[in-house]
N, C-alpha and C positions, 0 to 999 in steps of 0.2 A: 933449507932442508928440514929445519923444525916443524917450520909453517904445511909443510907440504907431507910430513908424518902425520900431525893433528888431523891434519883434510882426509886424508887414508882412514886414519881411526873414526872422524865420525861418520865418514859413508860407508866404512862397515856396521857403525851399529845402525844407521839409519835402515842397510839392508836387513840385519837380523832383528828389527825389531816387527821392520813388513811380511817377514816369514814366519816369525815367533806365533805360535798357537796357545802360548800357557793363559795370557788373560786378556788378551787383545779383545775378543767379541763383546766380554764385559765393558771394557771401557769404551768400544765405538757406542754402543748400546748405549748407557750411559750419554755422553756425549749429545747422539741423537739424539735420548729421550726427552732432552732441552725445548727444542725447537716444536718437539710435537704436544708435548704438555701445555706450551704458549700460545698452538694452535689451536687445543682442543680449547683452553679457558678462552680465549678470545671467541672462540663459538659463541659459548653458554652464555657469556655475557652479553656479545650483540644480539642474543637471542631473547636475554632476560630485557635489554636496554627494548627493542622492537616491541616486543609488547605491551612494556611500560611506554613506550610512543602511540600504541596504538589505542591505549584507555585515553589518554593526554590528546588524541583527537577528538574521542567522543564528547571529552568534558568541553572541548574546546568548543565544539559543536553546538550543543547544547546551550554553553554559556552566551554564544553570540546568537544563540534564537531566540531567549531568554531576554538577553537585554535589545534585541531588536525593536521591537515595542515602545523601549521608555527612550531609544539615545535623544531622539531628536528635543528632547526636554531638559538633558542631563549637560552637566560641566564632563570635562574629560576627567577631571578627579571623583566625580560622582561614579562613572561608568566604567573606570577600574576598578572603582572599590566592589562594585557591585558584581562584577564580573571575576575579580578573583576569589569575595564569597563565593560564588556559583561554582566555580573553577575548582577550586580545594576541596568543596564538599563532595565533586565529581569526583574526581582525581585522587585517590583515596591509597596506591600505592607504596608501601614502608620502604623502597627501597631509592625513593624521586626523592632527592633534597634539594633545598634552595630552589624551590619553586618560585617562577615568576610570571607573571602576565602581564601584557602591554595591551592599549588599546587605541588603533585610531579610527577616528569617524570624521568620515569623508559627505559632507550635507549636501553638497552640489550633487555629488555622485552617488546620493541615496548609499553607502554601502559603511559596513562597519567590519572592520579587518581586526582579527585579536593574534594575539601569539605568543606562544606558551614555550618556556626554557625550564628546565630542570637538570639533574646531575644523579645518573644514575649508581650507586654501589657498586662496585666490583667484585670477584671472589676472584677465582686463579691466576686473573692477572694481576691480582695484588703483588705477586709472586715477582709481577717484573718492572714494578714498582709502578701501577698505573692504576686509578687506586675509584677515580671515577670516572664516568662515560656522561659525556654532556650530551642531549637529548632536545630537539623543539620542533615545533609544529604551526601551521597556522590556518588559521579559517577565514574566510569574506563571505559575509553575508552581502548580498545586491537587491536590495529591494525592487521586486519587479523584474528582475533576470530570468523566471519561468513562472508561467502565469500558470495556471491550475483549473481544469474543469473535471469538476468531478458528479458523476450521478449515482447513491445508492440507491442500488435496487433491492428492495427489502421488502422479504416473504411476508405474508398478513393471510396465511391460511388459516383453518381453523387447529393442529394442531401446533399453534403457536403459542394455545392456553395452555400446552401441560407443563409444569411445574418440574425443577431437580429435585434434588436429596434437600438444599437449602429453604423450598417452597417457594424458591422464584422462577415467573414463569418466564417463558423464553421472549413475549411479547413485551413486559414491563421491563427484563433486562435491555432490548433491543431500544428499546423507548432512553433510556439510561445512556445508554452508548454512542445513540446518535446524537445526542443531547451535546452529549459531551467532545463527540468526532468533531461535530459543527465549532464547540469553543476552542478546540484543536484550528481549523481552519481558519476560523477568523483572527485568531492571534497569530496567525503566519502570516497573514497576509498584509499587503503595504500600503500601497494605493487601493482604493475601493473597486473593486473589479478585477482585483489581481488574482483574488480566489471565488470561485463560483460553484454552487451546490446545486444539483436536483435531487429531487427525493420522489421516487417510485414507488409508490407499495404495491403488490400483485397480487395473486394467488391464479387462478386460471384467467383471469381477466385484468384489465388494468380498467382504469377511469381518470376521464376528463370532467371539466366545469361545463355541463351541456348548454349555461346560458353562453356563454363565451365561441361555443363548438355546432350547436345544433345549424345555422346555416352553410357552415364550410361545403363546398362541391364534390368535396372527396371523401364521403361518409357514403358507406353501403348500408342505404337501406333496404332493399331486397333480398338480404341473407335471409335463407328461412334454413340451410342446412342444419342438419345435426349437430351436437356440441358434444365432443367425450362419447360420441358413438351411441348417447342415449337419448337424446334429443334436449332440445333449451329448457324445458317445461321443470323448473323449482331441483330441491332432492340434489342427487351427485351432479349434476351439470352445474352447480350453483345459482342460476339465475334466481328474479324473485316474482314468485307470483302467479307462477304458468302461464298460457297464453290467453291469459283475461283483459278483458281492454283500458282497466285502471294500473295491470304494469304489466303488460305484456312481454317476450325476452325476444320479441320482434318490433321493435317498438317504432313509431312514426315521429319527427322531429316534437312534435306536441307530449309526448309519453316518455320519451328515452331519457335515463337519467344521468348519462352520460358515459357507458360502458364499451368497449371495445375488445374482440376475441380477436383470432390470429388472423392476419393478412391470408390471401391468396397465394402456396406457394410459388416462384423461393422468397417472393417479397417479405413474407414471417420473420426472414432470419437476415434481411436487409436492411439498410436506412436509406434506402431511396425512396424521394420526394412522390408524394402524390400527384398521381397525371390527370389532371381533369376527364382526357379521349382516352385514356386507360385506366379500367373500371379494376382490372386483376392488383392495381396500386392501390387501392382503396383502403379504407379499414371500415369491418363489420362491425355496427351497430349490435349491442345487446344491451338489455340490462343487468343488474347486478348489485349487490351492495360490496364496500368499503370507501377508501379513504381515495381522495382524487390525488392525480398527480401534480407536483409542483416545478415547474422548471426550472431552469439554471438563473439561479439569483443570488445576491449578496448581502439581500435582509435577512440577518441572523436571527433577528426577531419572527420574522414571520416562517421564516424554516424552520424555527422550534416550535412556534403553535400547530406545524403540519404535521411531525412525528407527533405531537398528542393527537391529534386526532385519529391514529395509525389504529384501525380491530382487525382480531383476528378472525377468519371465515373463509371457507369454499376450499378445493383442491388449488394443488400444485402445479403449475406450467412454469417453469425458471425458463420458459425460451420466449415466452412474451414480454417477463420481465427486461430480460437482457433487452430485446430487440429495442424497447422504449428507454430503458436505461441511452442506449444507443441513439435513439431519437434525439433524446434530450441535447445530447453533445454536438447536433447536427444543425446547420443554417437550413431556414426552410421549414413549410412544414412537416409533422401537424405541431412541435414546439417552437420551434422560431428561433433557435439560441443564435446569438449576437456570431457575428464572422470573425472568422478565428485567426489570432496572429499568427506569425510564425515562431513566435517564442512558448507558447501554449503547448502543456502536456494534459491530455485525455486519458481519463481513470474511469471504469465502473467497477464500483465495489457491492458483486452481489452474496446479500446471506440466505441461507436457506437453510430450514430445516428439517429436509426429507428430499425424496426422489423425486423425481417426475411421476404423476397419476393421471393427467389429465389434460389435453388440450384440446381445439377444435374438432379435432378427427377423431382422436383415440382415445380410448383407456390405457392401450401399449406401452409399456414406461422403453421399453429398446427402440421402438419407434419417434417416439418424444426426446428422446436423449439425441437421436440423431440430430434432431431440428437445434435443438441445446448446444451442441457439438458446432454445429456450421454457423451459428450465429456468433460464438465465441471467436472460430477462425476468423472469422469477417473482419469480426469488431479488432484483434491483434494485426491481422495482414494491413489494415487501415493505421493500423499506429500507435489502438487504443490501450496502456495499462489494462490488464482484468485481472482482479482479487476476487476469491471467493472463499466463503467461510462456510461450512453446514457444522450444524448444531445438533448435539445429540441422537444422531443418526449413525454411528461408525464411521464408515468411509465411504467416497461416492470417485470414481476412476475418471467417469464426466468430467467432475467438478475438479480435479486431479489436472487434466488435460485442461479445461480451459483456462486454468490460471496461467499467467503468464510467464511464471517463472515458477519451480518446484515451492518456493519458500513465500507467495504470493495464495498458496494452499493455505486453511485451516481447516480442522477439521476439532472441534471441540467437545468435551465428553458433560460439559454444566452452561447452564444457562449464564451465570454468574462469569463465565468465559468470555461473552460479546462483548463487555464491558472494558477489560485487560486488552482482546484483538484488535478495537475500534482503535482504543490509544495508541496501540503499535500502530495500527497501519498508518494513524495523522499525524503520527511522527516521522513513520517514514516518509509520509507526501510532503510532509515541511519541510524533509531534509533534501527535497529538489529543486529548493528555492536555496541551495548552500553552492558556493563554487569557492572551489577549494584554488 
């Protein structure tokens, strides 16, 4: 009977405490506000630990492309140590302790794996007694997992001499850049032919080695049309010489210096192969002065003596550039590039700096842009990477559109900028050789 008064007594307070309104909201409140404070720290901290993961990629990244180069020479204690210098210096955040890095290298398998632990700080969940956030990552470099063909195609107009604020001109920065893009390349690369460069310079015209070109059966020498809507003869057309018989810009395999203007439309903005029995496949014979093209090759030596030789001169056409950039990438001719694996990514990286002024047909720059426009969709529909950089020009919506990707855009405000952009980009192309 006792037992059974208690039991009475506490299901009445149990009722009048569910009904009571004096301080109840406070203390479920309360209560509640446990679970949601430990939800919100746990946010901020997977949030702070995430980021602190995501520097601790880059460094990781870095550090195994860094030490790609030397493994196959090093002991495995050589190539941590050297790897977690790299690692720390990258890796720079106050809140990662006990940082660690591992490294194995795999010789049969060309590849070198690293991987990186640390222990992230807490804050409000210190609150529930968890005090750090363990944190790691890892990177595989495979040497020879994507091979790389890249052609820049690089403006040599004449306003390539004008100078920034610093009094560097846009041509000796460019000269700088590629210099340095190419030792970007070649220290990516693993096996000899793993990366390959061509180098295009343009302006309204491109050029070949005429001793190497002047027989080929797919040169038009019968072009006598207009150039730029003014005709070939010296002045805004660029050619050199007028139509005199010591350098004519109609020139006969004996005279031609090895100069070539735009295909026969849509062939301009194609890389299909020259037809012998089709004459509209051809390429038109001019002349011209600059620097000849060099195809896709792996002498890093002789690809930096061709950016020296790189002047500036003539009008703008970035759609002949492209087109031969695209050449370059192609089996067949008029460049011949080696057949292409399946593991192979195709890049043209063009700079320019200025509009379109001048091509075969027109002075039109909305007309030339078009041609600029279809040769870029081509070259992307086919598969090709296109970066494009213009140099102290503002902005160009063309060059906007044909990059491949919004952030595959630059658009630079100093000379001294192509220097900083080349590095980004040959960074970026090196980090295509990373499989994560």
């Amino acid at each position: 009977m006792a037992d059974q008064r208690l039991f009475q007594k506490l299901r009445a307070a149990i009722g009048n405490f569910a009904t009571a309104r004096g301080g109840n909201v406070t203390l479920i409140f309360g209560i509640a506000l446990i679970p949601v404070v430990g939800l919100v720290g746990a946010a901020l901290d997977y949030s702070r630990a995430n980021s602190d993961r995501t520097q601790m990629q880059a460094a990781l990244d870095a550090a195994g492309l860094m030490l790609s180069k030397e493994a196959p020479n090093l002991s495995v204690a050589q190539m941590t140590q050297k790897a977690t210098n790299y690692f720390n210096a990258e890796f720079t955040r106050p809140d990662a302790l006990n940082k660690q890095i591992t490294v194995t290298y795999n010789a049969a398998a060309s590849s070198l794996t690293l991987t990186g632990t640390a222990n992230v700080d807490t804050t409000l969940m210190r609150l529930f007694g968890k005090t750090t956030m363990p944190i790691s990552t890892t990177t595989t470099i495979t040497w020879g997992l994507t091979k790389l063909r890249v052609a820049l195609v690089l403006d040599n107009t004449g306003s390539m001499t004008q100078t920034d604020a610093t009094g560097t001109s846009k041509i000796s920065a460019l000269k700088t850049a590629s210099h340095q893009f190419l030792t970007t390349m070649q220290n990516a690369g693993g096996n000899p032919g793993d990366i390959q460069v061509a180098i295009i310079p343009f302006n309204m015209f491109v050029k070949v080695d005429p001793t190497l070109y002047k027989t080929k059966p797919w040169i038009d020498w019968s072009f006598t049309g207009t150039v730029g809507g003014s005709g070939d003869d010296g002045g805004s057309s660029g050619c050199d010489g007028g139509d005199d018989d010591s350098n004519p810009c109609h020139p006969t395999p004996s005279t031609w210096n090895g100069c070539f203007t735009d295909r026969t439309q849509p062939y301009d903005v194609q890389n299909t192969t020259p037809v012998v029995g089709n004459p509209a496949t051809w390429f038109p014979a001019v002349n011209c002065s600059m620097a000849t093209i060099m195809p896709l090759s792996y002498n890093w030596t002789a690809l930096s003596a061709k950016v020296d030789q790189m002047n500036a001169a003539g009008t703008t056409n970035q759609t002949i550039g492209l087109a031969w950039g695209w050449q370059a990438l192609t089996a067949g001719d008029p460049l011949n590039a080696p057949t292409m694996t399946p593991d192979t990514q195709q890049v043209v990286i063009l700079l320019t700096d200025g509009l379109n002024t001048q091509n075969r047909w027109t002075t039109n720059q909305s007309a030339i842009d078009l041609r600029t426009q279809a040769a870029c969709t081509n070259m992307k529909n086919a598969g090709v990477l296109v970066y494009t950089v213009l140099v102290m020009s503002g902005d160009s919506s063309i060059l906007q559109q044909c990059a491949s990707k919004p952030s595959m855009y630059f658009a630079l405000n100093s000379a001294g900028q192509i220097v900083t952009t080349f590095n980004q980009i040959g960074t970026s192309l090196a980090h295509l050789r990373i499989a994560r």
